[in-house]
KOLTOR-827083 format. One record per residue (C-alpha): x, y, z; residue in three letters; residue number from 1. Coordinates in nm, 3 decimals. Layout:
residues N
{r {X,Y,Z},"ALA",NUM}
...
***
This chain:
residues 353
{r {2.051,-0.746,0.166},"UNK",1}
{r {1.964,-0.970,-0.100},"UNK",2}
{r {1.607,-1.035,0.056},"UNK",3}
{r {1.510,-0.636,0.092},"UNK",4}
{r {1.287,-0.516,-0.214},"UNK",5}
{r {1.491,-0.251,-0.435},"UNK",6}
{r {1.305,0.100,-0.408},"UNK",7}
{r {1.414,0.358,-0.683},"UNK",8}
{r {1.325,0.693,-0.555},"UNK",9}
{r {1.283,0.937,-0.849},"UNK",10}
{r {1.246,1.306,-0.739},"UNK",11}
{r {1.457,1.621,-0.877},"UNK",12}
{r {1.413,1.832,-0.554},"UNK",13}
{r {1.682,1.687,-0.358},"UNK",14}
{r {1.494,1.733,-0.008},"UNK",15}
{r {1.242,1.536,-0.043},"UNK",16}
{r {1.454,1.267,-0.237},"UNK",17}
{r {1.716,1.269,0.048},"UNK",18}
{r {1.423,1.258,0.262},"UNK",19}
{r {1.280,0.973,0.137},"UNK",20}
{r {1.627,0.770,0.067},"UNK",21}
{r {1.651,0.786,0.449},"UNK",22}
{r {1.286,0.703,0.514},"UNK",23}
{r {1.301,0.413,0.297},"UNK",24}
{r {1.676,0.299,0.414},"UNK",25}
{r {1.638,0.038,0.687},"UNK",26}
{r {1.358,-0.142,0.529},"UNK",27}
{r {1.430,-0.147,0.145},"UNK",28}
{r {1.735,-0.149,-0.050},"UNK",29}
{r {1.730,0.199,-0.213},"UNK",30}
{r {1.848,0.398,-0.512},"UNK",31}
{r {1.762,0.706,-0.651},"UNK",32}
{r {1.716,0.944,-0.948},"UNK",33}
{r {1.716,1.326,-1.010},"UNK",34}
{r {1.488,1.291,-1.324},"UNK",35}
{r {1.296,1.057,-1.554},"UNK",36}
{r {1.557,0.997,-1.832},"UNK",37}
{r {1.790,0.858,-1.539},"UNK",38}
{r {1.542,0.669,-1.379},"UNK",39}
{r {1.430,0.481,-1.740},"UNK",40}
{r {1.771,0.433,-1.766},"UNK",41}
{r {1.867,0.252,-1.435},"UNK",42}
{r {1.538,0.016,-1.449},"UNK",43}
{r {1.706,-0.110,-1.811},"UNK",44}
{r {2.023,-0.192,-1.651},"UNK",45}
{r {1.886,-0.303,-1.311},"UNK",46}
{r {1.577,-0.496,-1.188},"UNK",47}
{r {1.369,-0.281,-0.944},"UNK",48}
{r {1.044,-0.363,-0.714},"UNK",49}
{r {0.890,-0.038,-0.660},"UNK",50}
{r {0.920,0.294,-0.797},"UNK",51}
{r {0.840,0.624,-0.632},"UNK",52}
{r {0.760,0.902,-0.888},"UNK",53}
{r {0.731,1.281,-0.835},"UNK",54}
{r {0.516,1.431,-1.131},"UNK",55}
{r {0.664,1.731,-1.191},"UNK",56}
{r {1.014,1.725,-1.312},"UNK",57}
{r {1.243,1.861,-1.569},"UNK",58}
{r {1.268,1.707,-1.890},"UNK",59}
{r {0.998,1.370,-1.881},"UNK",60}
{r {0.757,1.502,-1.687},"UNK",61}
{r {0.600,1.233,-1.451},"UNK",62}
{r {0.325,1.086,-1.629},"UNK",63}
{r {0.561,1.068,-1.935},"UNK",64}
{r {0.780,0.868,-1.715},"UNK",65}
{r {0.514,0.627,-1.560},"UNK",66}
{r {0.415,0.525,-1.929},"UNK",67}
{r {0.787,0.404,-2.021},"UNK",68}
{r {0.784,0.223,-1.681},"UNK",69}
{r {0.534,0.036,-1.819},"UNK",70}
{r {0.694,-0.014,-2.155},"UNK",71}
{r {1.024,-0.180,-1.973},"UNK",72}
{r {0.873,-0.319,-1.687},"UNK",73}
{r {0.509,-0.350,-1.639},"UNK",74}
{r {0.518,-0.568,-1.271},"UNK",75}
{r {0.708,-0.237,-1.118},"UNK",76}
{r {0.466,-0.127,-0.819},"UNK",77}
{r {0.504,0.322,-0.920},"UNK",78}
{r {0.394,0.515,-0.628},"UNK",79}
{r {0.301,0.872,-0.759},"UNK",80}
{r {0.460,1.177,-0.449},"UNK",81}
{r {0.405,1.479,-0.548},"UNK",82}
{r {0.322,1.820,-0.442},"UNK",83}
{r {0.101,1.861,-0.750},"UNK",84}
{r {-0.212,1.627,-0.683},"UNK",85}
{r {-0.536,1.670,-0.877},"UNK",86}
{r {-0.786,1.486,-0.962},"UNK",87}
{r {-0.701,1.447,-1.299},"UNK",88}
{r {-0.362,1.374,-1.300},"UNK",89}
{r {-0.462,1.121,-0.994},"UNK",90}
{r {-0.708,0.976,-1.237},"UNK",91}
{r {-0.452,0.985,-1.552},"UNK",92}
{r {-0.186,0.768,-1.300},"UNK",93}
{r {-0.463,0.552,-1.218},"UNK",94}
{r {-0.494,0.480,-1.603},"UNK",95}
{r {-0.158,0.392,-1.659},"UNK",96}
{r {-0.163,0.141,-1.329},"UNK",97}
{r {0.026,0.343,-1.057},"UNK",98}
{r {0.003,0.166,-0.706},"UNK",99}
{r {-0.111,0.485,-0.504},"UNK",100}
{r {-0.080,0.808,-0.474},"UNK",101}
{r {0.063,1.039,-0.193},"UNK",102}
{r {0.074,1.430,-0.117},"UNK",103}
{r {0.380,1.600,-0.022},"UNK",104}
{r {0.442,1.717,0.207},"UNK",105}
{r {0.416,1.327,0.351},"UNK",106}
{r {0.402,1.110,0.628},"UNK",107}
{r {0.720,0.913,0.641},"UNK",108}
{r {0.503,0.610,0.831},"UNK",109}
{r {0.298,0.661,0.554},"UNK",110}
{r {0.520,0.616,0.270},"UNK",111}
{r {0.654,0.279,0.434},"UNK",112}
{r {0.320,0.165,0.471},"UNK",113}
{r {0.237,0.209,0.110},"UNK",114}
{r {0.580,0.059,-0.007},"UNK",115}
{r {0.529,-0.241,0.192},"UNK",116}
{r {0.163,-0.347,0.076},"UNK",117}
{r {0.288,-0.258,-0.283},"UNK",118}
{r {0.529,-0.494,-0.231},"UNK",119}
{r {0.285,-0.754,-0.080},"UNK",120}
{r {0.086,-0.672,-0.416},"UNK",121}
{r {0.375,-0.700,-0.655},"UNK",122}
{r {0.449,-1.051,-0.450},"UNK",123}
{r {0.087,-1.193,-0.475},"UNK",124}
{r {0.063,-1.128,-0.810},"UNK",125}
{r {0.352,-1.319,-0.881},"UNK",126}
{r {0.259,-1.576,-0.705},"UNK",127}
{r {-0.115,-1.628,-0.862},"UNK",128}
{r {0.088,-1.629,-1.200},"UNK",129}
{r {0.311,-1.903,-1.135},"UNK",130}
{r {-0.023,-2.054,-0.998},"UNK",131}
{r {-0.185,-2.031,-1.322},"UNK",132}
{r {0.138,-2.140,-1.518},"UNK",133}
{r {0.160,-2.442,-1.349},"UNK",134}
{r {-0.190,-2.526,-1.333},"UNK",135}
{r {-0.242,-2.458,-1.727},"UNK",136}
{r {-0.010,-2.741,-1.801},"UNK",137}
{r {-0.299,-2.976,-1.628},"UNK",138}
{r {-0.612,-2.800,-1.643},"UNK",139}
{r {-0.763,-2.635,-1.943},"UNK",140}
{r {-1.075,-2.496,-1.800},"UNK",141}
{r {-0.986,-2.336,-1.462},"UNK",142}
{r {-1.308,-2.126,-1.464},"UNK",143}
{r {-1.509,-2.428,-1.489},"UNK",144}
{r {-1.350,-2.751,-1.308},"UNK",145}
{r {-1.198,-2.759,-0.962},"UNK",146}
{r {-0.867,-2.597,-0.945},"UNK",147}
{r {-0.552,-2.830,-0.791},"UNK",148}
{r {-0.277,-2.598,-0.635},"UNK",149}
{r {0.032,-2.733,-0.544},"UNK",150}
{r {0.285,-2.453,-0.568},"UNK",151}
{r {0.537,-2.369,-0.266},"UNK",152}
{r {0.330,-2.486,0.022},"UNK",153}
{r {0.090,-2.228,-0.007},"UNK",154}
{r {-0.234,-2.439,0.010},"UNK",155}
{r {-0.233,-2.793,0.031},"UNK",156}
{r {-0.262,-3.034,-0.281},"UNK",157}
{r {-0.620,-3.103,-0.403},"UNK",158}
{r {-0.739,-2.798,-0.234},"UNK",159}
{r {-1.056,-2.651,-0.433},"UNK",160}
{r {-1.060,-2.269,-0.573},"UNK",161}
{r {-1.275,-2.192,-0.291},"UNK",162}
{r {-1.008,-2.353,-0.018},"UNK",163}
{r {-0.760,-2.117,-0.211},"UNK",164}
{r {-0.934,-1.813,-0.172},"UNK",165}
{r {-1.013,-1.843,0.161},"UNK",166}
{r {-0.671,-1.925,0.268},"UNK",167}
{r {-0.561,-1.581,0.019},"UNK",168}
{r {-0.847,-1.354,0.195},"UNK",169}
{r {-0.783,-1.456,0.497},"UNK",170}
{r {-0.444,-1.394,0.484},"UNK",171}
{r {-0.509,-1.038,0.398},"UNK",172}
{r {-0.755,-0.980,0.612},"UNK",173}
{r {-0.540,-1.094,0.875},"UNK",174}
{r {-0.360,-0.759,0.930},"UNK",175}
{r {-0.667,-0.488,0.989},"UNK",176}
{r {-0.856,-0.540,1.302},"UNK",177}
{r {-1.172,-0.376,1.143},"UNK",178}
{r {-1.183,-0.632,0.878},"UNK",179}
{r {-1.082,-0.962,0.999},"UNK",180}
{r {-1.387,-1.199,0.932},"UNK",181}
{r {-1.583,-0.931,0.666},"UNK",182}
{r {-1.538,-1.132,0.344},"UNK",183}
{r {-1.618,-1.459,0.522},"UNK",184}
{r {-1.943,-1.344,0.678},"UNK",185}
{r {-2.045,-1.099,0.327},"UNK",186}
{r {-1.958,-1.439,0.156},"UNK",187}
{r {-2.221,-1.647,0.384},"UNK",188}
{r {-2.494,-1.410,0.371},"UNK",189}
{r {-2.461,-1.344,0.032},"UNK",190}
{r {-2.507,-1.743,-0.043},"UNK",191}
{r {-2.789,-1.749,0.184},"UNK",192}
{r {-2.970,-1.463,-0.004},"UNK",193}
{r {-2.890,-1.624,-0.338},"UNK",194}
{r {-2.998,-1.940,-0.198},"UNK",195}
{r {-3.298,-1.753,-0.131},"UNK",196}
{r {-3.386,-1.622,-0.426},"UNK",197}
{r {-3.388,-1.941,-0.580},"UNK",198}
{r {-3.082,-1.872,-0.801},"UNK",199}
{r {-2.885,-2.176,-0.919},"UNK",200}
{r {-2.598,-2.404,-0.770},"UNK",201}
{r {-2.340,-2.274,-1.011},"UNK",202}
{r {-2.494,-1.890,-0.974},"UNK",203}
{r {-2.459,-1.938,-0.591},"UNK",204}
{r {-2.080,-2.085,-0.612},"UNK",205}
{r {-1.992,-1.750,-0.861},"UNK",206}
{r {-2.149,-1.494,-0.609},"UNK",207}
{r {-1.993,-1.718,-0.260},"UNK",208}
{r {-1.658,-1.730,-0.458},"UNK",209}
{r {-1.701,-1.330,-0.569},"UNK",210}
{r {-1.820,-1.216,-0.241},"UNK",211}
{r {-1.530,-1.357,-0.047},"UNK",212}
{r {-1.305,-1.157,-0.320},"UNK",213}
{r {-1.498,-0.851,-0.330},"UNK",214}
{r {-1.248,-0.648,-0.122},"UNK",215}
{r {-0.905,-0.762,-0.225},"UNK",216}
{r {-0.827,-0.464,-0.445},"UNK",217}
{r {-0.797,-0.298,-0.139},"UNK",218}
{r {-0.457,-0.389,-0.111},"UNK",219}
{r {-0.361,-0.113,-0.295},"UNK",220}
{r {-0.513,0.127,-0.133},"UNK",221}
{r {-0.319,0.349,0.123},"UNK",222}
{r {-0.411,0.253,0.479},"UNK",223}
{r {-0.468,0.588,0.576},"UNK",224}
{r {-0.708,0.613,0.382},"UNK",225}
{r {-0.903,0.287,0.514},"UNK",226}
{r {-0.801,0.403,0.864},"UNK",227}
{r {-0.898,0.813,0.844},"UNK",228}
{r {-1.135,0.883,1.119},"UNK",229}
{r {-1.268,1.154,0.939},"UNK",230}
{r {-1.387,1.267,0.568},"UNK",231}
{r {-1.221,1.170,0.296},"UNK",232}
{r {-1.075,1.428,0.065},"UNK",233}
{r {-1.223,1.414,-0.320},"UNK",234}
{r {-0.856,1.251,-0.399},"UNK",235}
{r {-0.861,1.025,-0.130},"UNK",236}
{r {-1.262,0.854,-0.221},"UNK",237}
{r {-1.110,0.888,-0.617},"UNK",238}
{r {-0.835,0.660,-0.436},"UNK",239}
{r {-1.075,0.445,-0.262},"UNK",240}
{r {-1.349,0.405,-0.522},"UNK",241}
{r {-1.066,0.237,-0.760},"UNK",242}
{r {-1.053,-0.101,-0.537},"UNK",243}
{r {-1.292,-0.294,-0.743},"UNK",244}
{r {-1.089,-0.209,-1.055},"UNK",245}
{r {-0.810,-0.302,-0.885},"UNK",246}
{r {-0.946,-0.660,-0.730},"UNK",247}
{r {-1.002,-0.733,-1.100},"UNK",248}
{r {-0.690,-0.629,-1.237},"UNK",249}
{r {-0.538,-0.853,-0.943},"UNK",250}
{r {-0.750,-1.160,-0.999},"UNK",251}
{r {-0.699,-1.183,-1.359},"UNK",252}
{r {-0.436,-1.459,-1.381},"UNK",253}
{r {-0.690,-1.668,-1.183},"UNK",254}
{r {-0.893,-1.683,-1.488},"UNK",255}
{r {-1.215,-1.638,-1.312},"UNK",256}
{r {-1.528,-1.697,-1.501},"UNK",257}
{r {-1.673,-1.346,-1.672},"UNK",258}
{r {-1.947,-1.357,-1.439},"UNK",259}
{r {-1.776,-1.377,-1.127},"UNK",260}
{r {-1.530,-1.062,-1.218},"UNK",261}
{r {-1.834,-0.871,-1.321},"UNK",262}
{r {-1.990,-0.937,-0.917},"UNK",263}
{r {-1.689,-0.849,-0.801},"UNK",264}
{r {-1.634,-0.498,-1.033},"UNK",265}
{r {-2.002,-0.405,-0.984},"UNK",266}
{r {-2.076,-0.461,-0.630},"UNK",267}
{r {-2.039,-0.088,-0.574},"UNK",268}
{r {-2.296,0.010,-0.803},"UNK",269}
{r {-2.611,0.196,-0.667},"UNK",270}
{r {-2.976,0.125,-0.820},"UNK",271}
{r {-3.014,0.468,-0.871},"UNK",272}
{r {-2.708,0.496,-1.065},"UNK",273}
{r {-2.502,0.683,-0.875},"UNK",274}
{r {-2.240,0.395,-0.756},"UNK",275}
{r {-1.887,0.324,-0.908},"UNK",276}
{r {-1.704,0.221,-1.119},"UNK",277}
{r {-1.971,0.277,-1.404},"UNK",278}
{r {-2.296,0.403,-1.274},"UNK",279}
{r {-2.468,0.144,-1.375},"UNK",280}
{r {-2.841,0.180,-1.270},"UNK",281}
{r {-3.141,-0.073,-1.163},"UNK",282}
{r {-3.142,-0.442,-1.344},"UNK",283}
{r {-2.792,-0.320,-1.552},"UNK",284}
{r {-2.644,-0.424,-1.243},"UNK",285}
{r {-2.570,-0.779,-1.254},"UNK",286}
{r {-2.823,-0.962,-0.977},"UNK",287}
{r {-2.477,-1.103,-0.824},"UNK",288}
{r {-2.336,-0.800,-0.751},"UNK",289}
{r {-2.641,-0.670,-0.616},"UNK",290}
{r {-2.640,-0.919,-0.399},"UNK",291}
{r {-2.307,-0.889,-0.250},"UNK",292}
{r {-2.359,-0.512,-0.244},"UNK",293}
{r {-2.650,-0.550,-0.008},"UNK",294}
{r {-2.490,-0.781,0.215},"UNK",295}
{r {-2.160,-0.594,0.211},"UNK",296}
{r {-2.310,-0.303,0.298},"UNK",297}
{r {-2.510,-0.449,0.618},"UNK",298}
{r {-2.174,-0.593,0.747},"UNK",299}
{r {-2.017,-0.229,0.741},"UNK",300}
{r {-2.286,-0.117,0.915},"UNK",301}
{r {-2.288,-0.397,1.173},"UNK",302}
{r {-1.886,-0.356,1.213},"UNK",303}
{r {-1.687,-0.101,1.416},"UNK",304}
{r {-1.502,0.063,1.162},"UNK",305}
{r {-1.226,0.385,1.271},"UNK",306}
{r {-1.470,0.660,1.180},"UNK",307}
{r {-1.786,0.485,1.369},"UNK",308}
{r {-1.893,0.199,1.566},"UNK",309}
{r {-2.145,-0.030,1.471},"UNK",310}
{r {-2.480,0.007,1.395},"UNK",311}
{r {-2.706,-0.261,1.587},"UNK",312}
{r {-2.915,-0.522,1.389},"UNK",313}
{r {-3.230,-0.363,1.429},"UNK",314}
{r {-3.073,-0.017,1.336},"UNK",315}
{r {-2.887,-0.167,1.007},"UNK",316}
{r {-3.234,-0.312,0.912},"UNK",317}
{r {-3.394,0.042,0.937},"UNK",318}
{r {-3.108,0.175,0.681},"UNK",319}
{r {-3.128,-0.127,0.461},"UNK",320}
{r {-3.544,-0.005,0.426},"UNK",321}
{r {-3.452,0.331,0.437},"UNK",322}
{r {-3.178,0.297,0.088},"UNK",323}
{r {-3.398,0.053,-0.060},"UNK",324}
{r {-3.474,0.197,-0.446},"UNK",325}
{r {-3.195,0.375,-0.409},"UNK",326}
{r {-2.838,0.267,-0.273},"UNK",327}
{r {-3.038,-0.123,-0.253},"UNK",328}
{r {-3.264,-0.307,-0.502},"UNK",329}
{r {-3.627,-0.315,-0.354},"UNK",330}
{r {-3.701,-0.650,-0.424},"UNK",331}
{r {-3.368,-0.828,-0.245},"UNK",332}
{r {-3.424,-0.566,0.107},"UNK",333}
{r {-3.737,-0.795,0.151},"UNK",334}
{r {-3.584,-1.094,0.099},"UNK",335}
{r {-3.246,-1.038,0.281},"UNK",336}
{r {-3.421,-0.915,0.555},"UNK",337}
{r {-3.585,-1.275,0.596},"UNK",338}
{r {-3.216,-1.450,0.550},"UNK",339}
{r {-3.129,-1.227,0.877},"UNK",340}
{r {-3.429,-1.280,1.077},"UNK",341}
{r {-3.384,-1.653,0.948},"UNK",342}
{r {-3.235,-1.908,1.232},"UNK",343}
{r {-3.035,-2.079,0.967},"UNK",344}
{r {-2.805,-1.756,0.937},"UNK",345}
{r {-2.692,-1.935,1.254},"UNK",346}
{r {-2.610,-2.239,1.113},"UNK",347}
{r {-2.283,-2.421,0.976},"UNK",348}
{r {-2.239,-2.255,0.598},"UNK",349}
{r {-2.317,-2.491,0.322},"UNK",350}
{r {-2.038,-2.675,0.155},"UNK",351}
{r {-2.011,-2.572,-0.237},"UNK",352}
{r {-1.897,-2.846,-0.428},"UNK",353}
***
C-alpha cells in the first residue's frame, strides 16, 4: 500500500464521488471529500499526490479551492471533473496550474489514464529537482558547461545534458506508438537546417537540445485527446495548445539557457500570427523555434498519426510550399527543402560537443 500514490477525490455529489472512489480503488490509495473546506483541511494533516476537483460546490467553490491547493501544497497534480466546463473556467484552472481537465459525465479508463501520467509528471518533476539540487552543489553554470548526473541510476555518471535528455524523451516517448522516434528525428533535421543556415555551434546545440524537448509538455495532456480520431472540441485544442507552456513549466529546474526555453515555448507560433501561445508573427518568432516548427511539422505529416496516415515525402513537400508565408517562414521552406533532398539527411547525426 505504501507504494500506491494517495488520490483525494473532492466532489459533493456523492455519485460521481462514489463513482470515482471505486474507479480509482485498485490502482491508487484513495480518500475523499464532500467539499473544499474538508479537502484543504485533510491535505494539511496528510500528504497527498493528486487531487481531483469538481468546480462547482457548496461553500469554496472550485477554483477557490484549487488556489489554496496551491498555497499548502504546490507539487499536488489537481485534476479539474466537472459537469460545468467552459472555456474560461478551463482557461482560469489552467492559470492556477491544474494537471487536466475532464467532462462529466466521464470515462472511467479515462480518468485512470490521466491520474497515472499526472503521477508520472508529479514523479519527473521531482526527480529533475533533486537533479538540479545535487548538481548545484558542483556546477554553477548548468546552462553553459556540460551537466554531470549521477542521481539514482538514472543516466550514467559523466553523461552530457544532451545524453540526459535523450534518455528522458525517450523514455516518454516510449509509451505512444505514434510518437516513438518524433523528437529524435525533429531534433536531427532541425540541426541539419540550422547547420544549413549557417547558424552557430552553440545556436545549433540550443535548437538540437530544444527540438528533442519540444513535446514533453505533452505529458500533461489527456491521451484522449492525443489519441481522438476525430475533431477536437474548442476545450479539448484549449487543452492541447497549453503543451508548450507546460514543457516549460516542466523544464524549469533544468535551468535551461533563456534561449533554448524560448524555441521550445514558440515553436507553435505561425508567421502569420495566428499560432500559440502568443501569436507572435514573422521575425518576432525566434529563428530557433521557427526552425523546429518547420521540421516538426513535416514529421507529423510524414507520421501515421490516429486521425490520418502519413503524408508521403513528395506530398509533405507540396504542403510545406503550400503554408510557406503563412503557417512556415518563406525563406527556411527553401532551404529545408534542400536538407531533405540532401543525401546527408541519411547520414550518422553529428555529435554536439
Amino acid at each position: 500500500m505504501g507504494d500506491k500514490a494517495t488520490v483525494l477525490v473532492v466532489d459533493d455529489e456523492v455519485g460521481s464521488r462514489e463513482s470515482l472512489r471505486f474507479t480509482l480503488k485498485p490502482s491508487f490509495d484513495v480518500y475523499t471529500s464532500e467539499d473544499g473546506q474538508q479537502a484543504l483541511t485533510f491535505i494539511q494533516q496528510k500528504p497527498v499526490d493528486i487531487i481531483t476537483l469538481d468546480l462547482k460546490m457548496p461553500g469554496i467553490p472550485g477554483i477557490e479551492v484549487l488556489k489554496e491547493i496551491r498555497k499548502v501544497d504546490p507539487d499536488i497534480q489537481v485534476i479539474i471533473i466537472t459537469a460545468y466546463a467552459t472555456v474560461e473556467s478551463c482557461l482560469e484552472a489552467i492559470r492556477w496550474g491544474v494537471f487536466n481537465y475532464i467532462t462529466k459525465p466521464f470515462d472511467p479508463t479515462d480518468v485512470i489514464s490521466t491520474v497515472q501520467k499526472s503521477i508520472e509528471k508529479r514523479r519527473l518533476t521531482k526527480k529533475l529537482r533533486a537533479l538540479i539540487q545535487k548538481m548545484a552543489t558542483t556546477e554553477p553554470h548548468l546552462d553553459r558547461r556540460i551537466m554531470q548526473f549521477a542521481q539514482d541510476g538514472f543516466v550514467k555518471n559523466g553523461s552530457s545534458q544532451m545524453d540526459f535528455v535523450r534518455v528522458l524523451v525517450a523514455t516518454i516517448e516510449r509509451r505512444d506508438p505514434y510518437t516513438w522516434g518524433h523528437s529524435q528525428r525533429v531534433s536531427e533535421q532541425s540541426f541539419l537546417l540550422a547547420e544549413r543556415l549557417h547558424l552557430s555551434g552553440d545556436e545549433m546545440t540550443q535548437i538540437q537540445l530544444a527540438a528533442y524537448l519540444h513535446d514533453i509538455g505533452k505529458i500533461g495532456i489527456n491521451d484522449s485527446y492525443i489519441y481522438k480520431r476525430g475533431k477536437l472540441t474548442d476545450l479539448e485544442w484549449t487543452m492541447m495548445k497549453k503543451h508548450p507552456e507546460m514543457a516549460v513549466e516542466l523544464l524549469e529546474p533544468l535551468a535551461l539557457s533563456p534561449s533554448t526555453i524560448s524555441i521550445i515555448r514558440h515553436h507553435h507560433e505561425r508567421f502569420n500570427g495566428k499560432g500559440y501561445p502568443d501569436g507572435l508573427r514573422g521575425k518576432e518568432i525566434p529563428l530557433g523555434a521557427r526552425i523546429v516548427g518547420t521540421c516538426d511539422s513535416y514529421d507529423a505529416m510524414t507520421s501515421d498519426r490516429p486521425y490520418r496516415k502519413a503524408l508521403s515525402k513528395s506530398e509533405s513537400i507540396s504542403e510545406l510550399k503550400r503554408c510557406s508565408g503563412s503557417q512556415f517562414d518563406p525563406e527556411i521552406i527553401p532551404v529545408f527543402i534542400e536538407v531533405l533532398e540532401d543525401d546527408r539527411q541519411n547520414v550518422k547525426m553529428h555529435s554536439v560537443q
